[in-house]
N, C-alpha and C positions, 0 to 999 in steps of 0.2 A: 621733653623727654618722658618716653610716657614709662609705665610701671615694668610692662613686660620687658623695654631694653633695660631697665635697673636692675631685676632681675638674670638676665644673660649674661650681661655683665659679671653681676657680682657672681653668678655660679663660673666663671674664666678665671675671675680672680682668685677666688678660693685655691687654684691648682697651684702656684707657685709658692702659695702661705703654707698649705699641707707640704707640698716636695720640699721647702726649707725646714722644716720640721726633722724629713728623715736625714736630709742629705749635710745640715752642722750634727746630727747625730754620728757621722761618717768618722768625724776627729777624736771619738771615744773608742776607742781600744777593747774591741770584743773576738776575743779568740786570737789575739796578737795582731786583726787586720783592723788598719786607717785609711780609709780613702782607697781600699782594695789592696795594700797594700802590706803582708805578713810582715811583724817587726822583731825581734826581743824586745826584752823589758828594758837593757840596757838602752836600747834605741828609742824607747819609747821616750826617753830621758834626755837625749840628745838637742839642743839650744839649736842646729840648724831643721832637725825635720818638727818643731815647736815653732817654729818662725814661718815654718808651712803651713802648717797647719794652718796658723794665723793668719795666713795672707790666702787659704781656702776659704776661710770662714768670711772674710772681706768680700772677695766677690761672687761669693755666692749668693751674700747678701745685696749686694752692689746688682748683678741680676735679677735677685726677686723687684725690687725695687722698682729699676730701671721697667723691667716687664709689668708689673702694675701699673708706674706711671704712665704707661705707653698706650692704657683701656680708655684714659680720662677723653679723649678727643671723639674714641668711637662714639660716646652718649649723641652727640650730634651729626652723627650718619643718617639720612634717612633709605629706606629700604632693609629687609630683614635681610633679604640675599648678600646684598652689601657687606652689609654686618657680618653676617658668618663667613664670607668669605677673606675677609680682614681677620676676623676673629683666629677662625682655624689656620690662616698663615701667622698668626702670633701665634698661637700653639706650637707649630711645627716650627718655629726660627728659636721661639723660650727651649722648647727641647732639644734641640739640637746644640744650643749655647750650654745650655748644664751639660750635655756629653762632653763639650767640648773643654770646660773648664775641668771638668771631675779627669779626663784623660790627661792632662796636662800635667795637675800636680799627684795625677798618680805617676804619670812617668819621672820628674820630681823626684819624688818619692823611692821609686827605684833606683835611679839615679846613685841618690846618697846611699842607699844602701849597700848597692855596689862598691861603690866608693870607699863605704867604710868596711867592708867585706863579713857584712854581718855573717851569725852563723844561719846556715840554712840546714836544716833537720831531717827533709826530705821535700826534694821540689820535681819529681820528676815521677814518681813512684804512687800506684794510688796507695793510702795508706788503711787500712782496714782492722776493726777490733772487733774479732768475732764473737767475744763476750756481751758487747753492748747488746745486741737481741733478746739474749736471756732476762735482762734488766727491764725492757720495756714496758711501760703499762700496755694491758691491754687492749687489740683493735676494737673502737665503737661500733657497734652493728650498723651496718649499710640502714639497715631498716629503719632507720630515726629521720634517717629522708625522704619516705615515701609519703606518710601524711602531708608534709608541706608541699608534694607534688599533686597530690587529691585537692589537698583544700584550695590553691591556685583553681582548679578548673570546676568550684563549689558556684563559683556567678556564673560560670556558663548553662549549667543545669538551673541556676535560679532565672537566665536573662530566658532559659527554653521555655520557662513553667511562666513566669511571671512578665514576660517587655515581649515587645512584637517582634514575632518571627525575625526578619531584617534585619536586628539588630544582633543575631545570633553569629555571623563571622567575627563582628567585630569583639564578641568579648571570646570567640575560640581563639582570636589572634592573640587579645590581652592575657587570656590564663595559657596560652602555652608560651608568651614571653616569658611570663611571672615563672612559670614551670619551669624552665629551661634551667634555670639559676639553681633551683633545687635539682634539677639531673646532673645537672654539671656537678653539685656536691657530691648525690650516691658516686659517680665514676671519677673524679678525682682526689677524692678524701685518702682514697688505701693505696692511690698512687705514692706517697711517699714513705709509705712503708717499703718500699721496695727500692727504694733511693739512698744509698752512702749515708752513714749515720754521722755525728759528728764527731769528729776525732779532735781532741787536742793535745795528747799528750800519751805514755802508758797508763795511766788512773784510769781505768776501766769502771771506775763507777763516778767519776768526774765526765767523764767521755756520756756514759749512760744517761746521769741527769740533763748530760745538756742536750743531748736526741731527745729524751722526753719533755725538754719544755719546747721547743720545735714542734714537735708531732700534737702536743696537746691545744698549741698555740695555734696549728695549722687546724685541727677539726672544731676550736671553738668557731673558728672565724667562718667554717664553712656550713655549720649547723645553725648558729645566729643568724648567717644572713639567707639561709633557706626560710626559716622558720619566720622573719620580718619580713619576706616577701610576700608568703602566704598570708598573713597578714595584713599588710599593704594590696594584696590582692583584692581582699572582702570590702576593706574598706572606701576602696576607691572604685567598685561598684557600688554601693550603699550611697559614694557621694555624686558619681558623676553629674548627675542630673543640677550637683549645685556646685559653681564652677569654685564660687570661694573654700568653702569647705576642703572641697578635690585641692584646690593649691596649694589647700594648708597643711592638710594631709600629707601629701606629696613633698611639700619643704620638711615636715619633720622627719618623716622616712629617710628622706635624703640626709639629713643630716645625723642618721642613726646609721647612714650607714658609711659615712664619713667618720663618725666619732669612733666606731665597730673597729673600723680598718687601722686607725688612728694608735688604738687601743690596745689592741691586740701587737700589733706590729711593735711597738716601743715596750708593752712588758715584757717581751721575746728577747728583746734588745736590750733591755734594764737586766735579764736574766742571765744572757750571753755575757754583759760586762762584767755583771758580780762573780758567774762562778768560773770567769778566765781570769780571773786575780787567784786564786786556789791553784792554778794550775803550774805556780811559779816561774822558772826558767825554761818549761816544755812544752811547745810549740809546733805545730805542724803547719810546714812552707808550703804551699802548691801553686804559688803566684803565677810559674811558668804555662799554667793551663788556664790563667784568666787573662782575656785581651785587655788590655788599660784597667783591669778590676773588675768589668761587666760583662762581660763575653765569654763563657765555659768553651773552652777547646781541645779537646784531647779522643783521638782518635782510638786509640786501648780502651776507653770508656765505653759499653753496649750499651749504655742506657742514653734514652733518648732525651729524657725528664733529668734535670739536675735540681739539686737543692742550692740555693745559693748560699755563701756562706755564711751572710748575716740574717737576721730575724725569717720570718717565715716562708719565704715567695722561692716558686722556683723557676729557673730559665728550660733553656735546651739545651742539648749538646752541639755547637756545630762541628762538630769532628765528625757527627753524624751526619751523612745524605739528607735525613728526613730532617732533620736539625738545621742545616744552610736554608736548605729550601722554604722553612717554616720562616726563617728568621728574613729570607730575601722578600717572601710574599707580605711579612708584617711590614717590613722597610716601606714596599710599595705603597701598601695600604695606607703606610704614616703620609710618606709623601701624596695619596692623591685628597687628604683630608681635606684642601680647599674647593675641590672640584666641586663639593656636596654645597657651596655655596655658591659656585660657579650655577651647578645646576637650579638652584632655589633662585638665583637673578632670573634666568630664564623664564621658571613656570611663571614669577609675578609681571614680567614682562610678554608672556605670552596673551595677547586680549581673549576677553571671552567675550563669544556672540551665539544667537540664535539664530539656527538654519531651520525653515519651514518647508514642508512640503502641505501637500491638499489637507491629509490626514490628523500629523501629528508636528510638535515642535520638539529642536532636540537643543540642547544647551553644551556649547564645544569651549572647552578650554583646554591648549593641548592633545584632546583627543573628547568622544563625546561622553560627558559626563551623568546626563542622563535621557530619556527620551517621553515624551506623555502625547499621548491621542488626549485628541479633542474630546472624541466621544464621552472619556474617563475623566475629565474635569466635575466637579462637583462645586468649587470655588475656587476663585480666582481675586484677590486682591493685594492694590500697592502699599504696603505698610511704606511712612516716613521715618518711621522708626526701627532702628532694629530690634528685635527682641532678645531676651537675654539667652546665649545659646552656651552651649556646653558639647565639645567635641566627644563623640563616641570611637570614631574611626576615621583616618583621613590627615588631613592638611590643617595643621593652626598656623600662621605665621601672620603678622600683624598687621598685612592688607591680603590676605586670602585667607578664606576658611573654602575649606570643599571636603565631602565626605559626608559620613550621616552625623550627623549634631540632633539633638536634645532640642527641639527649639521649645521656648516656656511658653506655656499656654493653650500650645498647641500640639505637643506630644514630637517625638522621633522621625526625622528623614534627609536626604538629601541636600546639602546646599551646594551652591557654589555663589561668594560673591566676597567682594571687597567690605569690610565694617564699617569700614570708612567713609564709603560711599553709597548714603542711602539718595535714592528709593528703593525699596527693595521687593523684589513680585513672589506673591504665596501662593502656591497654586495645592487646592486638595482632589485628588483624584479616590476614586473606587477601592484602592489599593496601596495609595502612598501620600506622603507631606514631602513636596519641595519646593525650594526656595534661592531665588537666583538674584545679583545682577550685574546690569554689564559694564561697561567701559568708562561712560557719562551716562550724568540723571538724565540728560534726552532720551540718548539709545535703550535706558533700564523704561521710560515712560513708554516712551514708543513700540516698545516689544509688548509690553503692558496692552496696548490698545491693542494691536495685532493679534495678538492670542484669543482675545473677547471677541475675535469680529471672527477669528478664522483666517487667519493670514495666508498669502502665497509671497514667499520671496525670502530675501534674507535680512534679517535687521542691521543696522549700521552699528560697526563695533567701537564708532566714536562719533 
């Protein structure tokens, strides 16, 4: 088993440890709603919806469990395609089973309430305190997220000045990923200013504090993780070139931004609990406008964006057109999540060979990866080793690398070839560094002598 699937692994398994985290947080009572579902206090008290909770709390754990347990077998998959595509149909069957258990004992949960005919306060009506506005801290200037958009594209102007030309898409692609995170903060952060504030009661200054730990909750989270991007952006030019550093790098970022999300979302949540005990007996119902507790529905709502009612995150509205359509196009996207490994069998399964003409040689995997005249050869040798490479732009996966790579020793350019299977052909032209090989050591030798001699024909792709 080698380090890279311990690694994949362990970042799949992370997802159900974090979603247990929020979702036994669900049986703590913040703004009167459990598990989605508005109570009173007297209900909260109640020995059969305590007996739910408790048998929520069972298997959801009983899920995380079972869906961890279920990773141990993949360590012995070989193929990466393989793997993700196993992987991401765990994903999409884990998530689907917490929908399905959280809808369950939310209906449960309604159920009994019905049953006991709790009081309902308003369940149909949107409920609005127009005092809360006056209360709010105020908007953070958009402008505190433009630096983290600059400083993202700061190694593109260093890869222009200082790394060879070539290497200039791949860090435009890198700083406008890195960027995108921090644009998406400028245009989403003062969206929820404009979103239903939280109501729970007539206390308009109980109603007030708890919009402001929301709203504060929501722009820490989005100014933190612009500003660790940008961050992570410098750094992980600084390291590319050295692969360990780059993944050490990379796991702590990640897990800053895992602990960020962690963080933020449960003080929200610790904040929600504490100050709906203040709120006594008054309570506001809107259960009727949530599907199972997850799904915002209400067609009288203009707003497209909703807040949800617990800690920071917001949904759609699907009462809204553009709201179905968002939410049928995510469905899609969840469901075609395996395909992405469907497709990654394929490329490793796809051979790579070299097609010759009089002139030049071109190297096809899939489509042709790159082309070199003779003419432009300056050297040509079979390394048995690989060298130590570090991806710039392109393909990693654990029997293909393709793309420009970092090769040590010998500076920046093209590969395409299995790691796994050396020999491997270095070829330096006028203009560029690549490095290829094919199918079997024969066919990678073979193309080797062909090239040296001027070949006519096609190499054998096994």
């Amino acid at each position: 088993m080698s380090l890279f699937t311990i690694i994949m692994l362990a970042s799949f398994a992370i997802v159900p440890l974090i979603s247990l985290i929020f979702l036994l947080n669900e049986t703590k009572p913040k703004k009167n709603i459990v598990i989605g579902v508005t109570l009173p206090n007297e209900a909260l008290a109640d020995e059969e919806i305590k007996s739910e909770l408790s048998r929520y709390r069972l298997f959801m754990l009983a899920v995380t469990v079972i869906s961890v347990l279920l990773l141990v077998p993949l360590a012995f998959i070989k193929g990466m395609g393989l793997m993700m595509t196993i992987l991401l149909s765990w994903l999409l069957l884990y998530l689907i089973a917490l929908g399905v258990v959280y809808a369950v004992f939310n209906t449960r949960l309604r159920r009994i309430k019905k049953q006991r005919r709790y009081l309902i306060v308003s369940s149909s009506e949107r409920v609005f305190d127009p005092g809360i506005r006056r209360g709010l801290k105020p908007q953070m200037s958009r402008l505190w997220f433009l630096p983290p958009v600059i400083i993202c594209f700061v190694p593109v102007l260093l890869s222009y000045l200082l790394r060879p030309q070539e290497e200039l898409l791949g860090y435009l692609i890198l700083g406008a990923s890195f960027a995108s995170v921090a644009v998406l903060g400028f245009f989403l952060y003062p969206v929820i200013y404009r979103q239903r504030m939280d109501v729970v009661g007539s206390d308009t200054a109980l109603n007030t504090v708890l919009s402001n730990v929301r709203l504060m909750g929501w722009a820490r989270m989005w100014l933190w993780l612009s500003w660790g991007m940008a961050v992570y952006a410098v750094l992980a030019w600084v390291s590319i070139y050295k692969p360990i550093v780059f993944g050490i790098i990379t796991a702590v970022f990640t897990g800053f931004i895992l602990c960020l999300a962690v963080y933020v979302e449960m003080t929200v949540r610790r904040e929600q609990e504490s100050l709906q005990k203040k709120a006594g007996d008054e309570y506001v119902d809107d259960d009727a406008h949530w599907i199972f507790g997850m799904f915002y529905y209400n067609p009288q709502d203009r707003h497209y964006f909703i807040n949800n009612r617990v800690g920071i995150n917001m949904g759609v509205n699907l009462g809204r057109p553009a709201g179905m359509i968002t939410m049928v196009v995510l469905l899609l996207l969840l469901l075609a999540m395996p395909l992405i490994g469907v497709y990654m069998m394929k490329i490793e399964a796809e051979p790579r060979v070299a097609e010759y003409t009089g002139e030049a040689v071109s190297i096809i995997h899939v489509n042709e990866q790159f082309r070199i005249k003779y003419s432009e050869i300056e050297e040509i040798k079979l390394l048995e080793k690989l060298p130590q490479i570090s991806r710039i732009a392109g393909t990693g996966l654990e029997n293909l690398a393709e793309g420009r790579y970092n090769i040590e020793g010998f500076g920046s350019g093209k590969i395409c070839l299995n790691p796994n299977l050396p020999p491997f052909v270095l070829i330096k032209t006028h203009d560029g560094l690549y490095m290829f090989n094919l199918m079997t050591e024969s066919a990678t030798k073979d193309a080797f002598m062909r090239i040296k001699t001027g070949p006519v024909g096609i190499a054998p792709a096994a």
